[in-house]
KOLKOLTOR-557994 format. One record per atom (N, C-alpha, C): y, z, x. Coordinates in pm, whole numbers, padded with zeros to 5 digits, always signed. Layout:
% KOLKOLTOR-557994
YZX ...
END
This chain:
% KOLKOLTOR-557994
+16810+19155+08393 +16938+19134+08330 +17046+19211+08405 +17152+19175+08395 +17247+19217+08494 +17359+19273+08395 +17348+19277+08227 +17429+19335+08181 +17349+19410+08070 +17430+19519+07983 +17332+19552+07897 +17384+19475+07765 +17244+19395+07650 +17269+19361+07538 +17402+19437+07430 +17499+19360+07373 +17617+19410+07293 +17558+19398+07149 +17617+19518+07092 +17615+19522+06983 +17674+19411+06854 +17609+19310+06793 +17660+19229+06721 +17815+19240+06608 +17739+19379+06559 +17843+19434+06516 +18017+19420+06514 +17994+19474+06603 +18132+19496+06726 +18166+19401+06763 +18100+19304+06773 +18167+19154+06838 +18211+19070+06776 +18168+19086+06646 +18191+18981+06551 +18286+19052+06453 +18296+19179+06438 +18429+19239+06407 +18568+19200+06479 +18552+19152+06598 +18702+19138+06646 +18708+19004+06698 +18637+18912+06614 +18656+18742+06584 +18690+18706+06671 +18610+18733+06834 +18664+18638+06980 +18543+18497+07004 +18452+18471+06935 +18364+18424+06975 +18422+18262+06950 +18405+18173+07028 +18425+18022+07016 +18327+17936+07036 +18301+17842+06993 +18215+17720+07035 +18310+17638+07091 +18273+17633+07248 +18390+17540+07281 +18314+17397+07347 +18379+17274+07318 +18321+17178+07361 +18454+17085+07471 +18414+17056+07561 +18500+17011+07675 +18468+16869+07762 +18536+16758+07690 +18516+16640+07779 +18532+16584+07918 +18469+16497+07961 +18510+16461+08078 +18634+16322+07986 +18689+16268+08052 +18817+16154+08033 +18755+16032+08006 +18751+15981+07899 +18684+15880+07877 +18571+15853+07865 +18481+15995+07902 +18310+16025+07852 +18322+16000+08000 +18335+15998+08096 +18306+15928+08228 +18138+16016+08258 +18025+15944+08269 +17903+16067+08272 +17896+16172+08432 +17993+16225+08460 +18016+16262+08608 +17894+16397+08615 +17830+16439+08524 +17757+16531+08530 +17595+16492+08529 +17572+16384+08560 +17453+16337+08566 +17400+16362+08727 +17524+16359+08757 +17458+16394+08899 +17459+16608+08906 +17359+16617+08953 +17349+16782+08935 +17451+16824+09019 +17505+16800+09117 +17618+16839+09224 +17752+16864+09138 +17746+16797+09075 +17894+16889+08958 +17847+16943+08882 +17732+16948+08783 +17682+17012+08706 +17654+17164+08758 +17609+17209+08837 +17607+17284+08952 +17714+17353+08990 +17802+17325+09001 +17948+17302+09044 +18034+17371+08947 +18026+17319+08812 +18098+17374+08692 +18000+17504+08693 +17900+17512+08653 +17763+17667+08623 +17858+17720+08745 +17860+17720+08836 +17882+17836+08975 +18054+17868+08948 +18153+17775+08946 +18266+17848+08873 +18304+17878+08707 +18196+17852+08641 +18204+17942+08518 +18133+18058+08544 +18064+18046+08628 +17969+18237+08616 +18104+18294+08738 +18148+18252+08801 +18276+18368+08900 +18387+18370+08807 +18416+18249+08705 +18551+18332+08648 +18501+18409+08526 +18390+18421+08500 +18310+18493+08362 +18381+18664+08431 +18362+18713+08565 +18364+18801+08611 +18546+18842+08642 +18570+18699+08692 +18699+18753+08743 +18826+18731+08638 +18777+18673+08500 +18861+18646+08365 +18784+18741+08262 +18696+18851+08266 +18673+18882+08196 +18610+18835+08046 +18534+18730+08060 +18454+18685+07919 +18292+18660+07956 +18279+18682+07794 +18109+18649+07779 +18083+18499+07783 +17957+18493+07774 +17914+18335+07737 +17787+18413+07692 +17765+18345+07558 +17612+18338+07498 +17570+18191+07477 +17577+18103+07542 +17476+17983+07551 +17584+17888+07573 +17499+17778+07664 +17622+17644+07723 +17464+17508+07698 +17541+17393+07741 +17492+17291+07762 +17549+17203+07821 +17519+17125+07970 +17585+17078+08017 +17563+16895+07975 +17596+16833+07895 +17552+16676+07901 +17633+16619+08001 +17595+16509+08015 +17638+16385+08150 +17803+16408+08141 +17857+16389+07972 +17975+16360+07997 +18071+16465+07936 +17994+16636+07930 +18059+16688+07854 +17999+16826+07863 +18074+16940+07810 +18027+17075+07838 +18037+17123+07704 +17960+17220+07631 +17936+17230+07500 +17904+17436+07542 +18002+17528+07533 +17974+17657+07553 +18021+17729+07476 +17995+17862+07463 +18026+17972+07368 +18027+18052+07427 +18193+18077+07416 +18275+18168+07497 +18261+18320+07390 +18320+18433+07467 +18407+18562+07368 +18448+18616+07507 +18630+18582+07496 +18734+18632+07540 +18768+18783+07514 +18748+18871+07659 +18741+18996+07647 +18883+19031+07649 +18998+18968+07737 +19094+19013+07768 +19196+18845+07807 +19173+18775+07805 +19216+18667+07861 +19206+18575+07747 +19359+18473+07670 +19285+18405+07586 +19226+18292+07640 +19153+18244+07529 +19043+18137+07552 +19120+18021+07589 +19265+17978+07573 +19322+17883+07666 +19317+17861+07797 +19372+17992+07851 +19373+18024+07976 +19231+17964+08071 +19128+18077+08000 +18987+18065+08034 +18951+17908+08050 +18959+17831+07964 +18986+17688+07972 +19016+17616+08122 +19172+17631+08114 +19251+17593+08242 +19162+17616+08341 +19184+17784+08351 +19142+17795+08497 +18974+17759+08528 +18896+17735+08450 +18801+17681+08468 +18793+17536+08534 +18875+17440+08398 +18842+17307+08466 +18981+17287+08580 +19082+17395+08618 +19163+17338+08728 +19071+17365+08791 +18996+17451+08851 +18919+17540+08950 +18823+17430+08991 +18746+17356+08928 +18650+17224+08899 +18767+17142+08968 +18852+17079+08925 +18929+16974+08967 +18982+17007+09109 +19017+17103+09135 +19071+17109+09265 +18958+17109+09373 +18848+17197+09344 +18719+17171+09456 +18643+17014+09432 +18638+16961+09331 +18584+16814+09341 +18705+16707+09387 +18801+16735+09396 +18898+16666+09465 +18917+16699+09581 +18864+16829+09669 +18853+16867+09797 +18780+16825+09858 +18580+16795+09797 +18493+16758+09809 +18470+16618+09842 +18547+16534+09732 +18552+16368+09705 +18662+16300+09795 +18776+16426+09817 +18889+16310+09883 +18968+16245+09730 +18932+16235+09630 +18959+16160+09523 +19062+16280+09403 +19172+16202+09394 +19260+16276+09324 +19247+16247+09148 +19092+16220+09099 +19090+16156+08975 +19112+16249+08868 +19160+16201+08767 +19166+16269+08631 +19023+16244+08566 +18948+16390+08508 +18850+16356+08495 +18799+16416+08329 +18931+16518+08281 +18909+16614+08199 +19005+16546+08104 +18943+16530+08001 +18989+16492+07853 +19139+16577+07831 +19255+16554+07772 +19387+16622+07742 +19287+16754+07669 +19255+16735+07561 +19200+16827+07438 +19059+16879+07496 +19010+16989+07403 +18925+17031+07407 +18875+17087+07270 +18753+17099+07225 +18765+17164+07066 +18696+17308+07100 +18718+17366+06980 +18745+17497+06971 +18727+17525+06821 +18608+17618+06821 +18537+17624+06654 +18537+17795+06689 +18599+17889+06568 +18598+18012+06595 +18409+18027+06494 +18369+18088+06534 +18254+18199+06521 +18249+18294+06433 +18242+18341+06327 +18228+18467+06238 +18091+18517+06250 +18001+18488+06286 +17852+18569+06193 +17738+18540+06289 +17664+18625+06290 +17548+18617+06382 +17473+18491+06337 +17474+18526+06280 +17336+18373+06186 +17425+18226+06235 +17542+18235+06244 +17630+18131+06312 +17636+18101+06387 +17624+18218+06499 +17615+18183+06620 +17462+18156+06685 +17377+18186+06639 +17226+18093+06659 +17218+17977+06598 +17273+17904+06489 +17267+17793+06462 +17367+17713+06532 +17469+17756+06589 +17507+17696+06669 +17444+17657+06846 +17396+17764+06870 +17318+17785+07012 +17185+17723+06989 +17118+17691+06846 +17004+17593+06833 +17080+17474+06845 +17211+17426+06782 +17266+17328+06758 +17266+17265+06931 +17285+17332+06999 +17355+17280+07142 +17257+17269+07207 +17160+17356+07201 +17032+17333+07293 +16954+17226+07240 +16976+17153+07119 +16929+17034+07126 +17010+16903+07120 +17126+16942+07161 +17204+16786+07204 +17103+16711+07320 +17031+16775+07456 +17014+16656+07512 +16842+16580+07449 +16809+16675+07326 +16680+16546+07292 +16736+16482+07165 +16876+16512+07086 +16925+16423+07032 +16996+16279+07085 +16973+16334+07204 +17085+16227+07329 +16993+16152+07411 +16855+16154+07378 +16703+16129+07426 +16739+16102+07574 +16765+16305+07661 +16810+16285+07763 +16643+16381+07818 +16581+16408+07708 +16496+16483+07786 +16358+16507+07589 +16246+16531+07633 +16178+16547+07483 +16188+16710+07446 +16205+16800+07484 +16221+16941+07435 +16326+17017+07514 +16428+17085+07423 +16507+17122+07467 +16488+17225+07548 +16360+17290+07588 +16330+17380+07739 +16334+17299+07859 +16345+17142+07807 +16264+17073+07953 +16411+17051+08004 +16525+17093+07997 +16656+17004+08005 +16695+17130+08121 +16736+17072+08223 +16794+17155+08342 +16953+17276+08299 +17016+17192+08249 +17137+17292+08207 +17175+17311+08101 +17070+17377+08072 +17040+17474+07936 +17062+17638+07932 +17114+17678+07847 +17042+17816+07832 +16982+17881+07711 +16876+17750+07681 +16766+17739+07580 +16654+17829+07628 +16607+17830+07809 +16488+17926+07809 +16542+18048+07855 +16666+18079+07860 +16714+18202+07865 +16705+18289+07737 +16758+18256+07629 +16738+18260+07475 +16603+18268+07424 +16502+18199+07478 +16407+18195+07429 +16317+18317+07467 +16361+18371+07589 +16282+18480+07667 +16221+18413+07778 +16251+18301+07846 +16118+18210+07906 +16165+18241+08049 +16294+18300+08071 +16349+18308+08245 +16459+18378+08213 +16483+18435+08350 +16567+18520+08357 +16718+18434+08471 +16699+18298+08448 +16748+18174+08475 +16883+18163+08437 +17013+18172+08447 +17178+18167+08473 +17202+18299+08380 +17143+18432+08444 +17157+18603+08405 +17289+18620+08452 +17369+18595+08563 +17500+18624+08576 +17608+18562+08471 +17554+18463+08421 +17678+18364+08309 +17643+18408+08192 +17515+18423+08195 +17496+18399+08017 +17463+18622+07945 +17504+18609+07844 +17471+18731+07794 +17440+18758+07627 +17377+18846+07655 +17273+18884+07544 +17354+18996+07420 +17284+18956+07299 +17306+19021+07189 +17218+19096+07114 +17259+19241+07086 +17129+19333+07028 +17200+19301+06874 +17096+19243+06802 +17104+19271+06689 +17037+19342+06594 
END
């Protein structure tokens, strides 16, 4: 582990935690191919560092990103932006292609309670066998279902842990 487990306590006292869910434009499934999927994981774990926020569990589906942010210093708008500009400008560097690919909106569910935030992080780790994209939600590539579970020490720079 590359950080030490936070006290639940404390985190959920100062109500930063979000479930944030983030479309592509029209569902377009642009994340089926792992090369953006990939792509988004590698600039959400550098601005986790260089924006200052946690993530305790993501899911990447074909046409959509489903994560749980807590904004240390930066609000969760921001964090937003510069995420999917950061995405848009290197896949438009990459492609040659100046496409709009990111939904106007994004949703945004605030977090109160530990017990909330695992039913939510069960909730997400099984969108892709509700989406019969895979039969158990360990078997699904961009998860951080076997991180949670104890099973790998598998996206340790993005994702972080809670002592409860």
């Amino acid at each position: 582990m590359y950080g030490e487990a936070l006290a639940a306590d404390a985190l959920f006292a100062a109500g930063r935690f979000h479930y944030v869910t983030i479309f592509t434009r029209d569902k377009f499934p642009l994340f089926e191919d792992y090369h953006w999927a990939e792509l988004l994981l590698n600039i959400f774990t550098f601005n986790k560092y260089a924006l200052n926020y946690r993530v305790f569990g993501f899911v990447i589906m074909p046409s959509h990103l489903h994560i749980i942010i807590y904004p240390c210093k930066v609000p969760l708008s921001q964090i937003i932006l510069k995420n999917t500009a950061n995405f848009s400008r290197y896949y438009q560097m990459i492609t040659g292609r100046q496409d709009l690919f990111w939904d106007k909106d994004y949703y945004s569910y605030q977090i109160s309670s530990y017990d909330r935030l695992q039913k939510i992080q069960d909730f997400i780790h099984m969108n892709p066998v509700r989406n019969n994209l895979t039969e158990s939600p360990d078997a699904y590539t961009y998860t951080s279902c076997r991180f949670y579970a104890g099973e790998t020490g598998e996206f340790s720079l993005l994702l972080d842990e809670i002592d409860n």
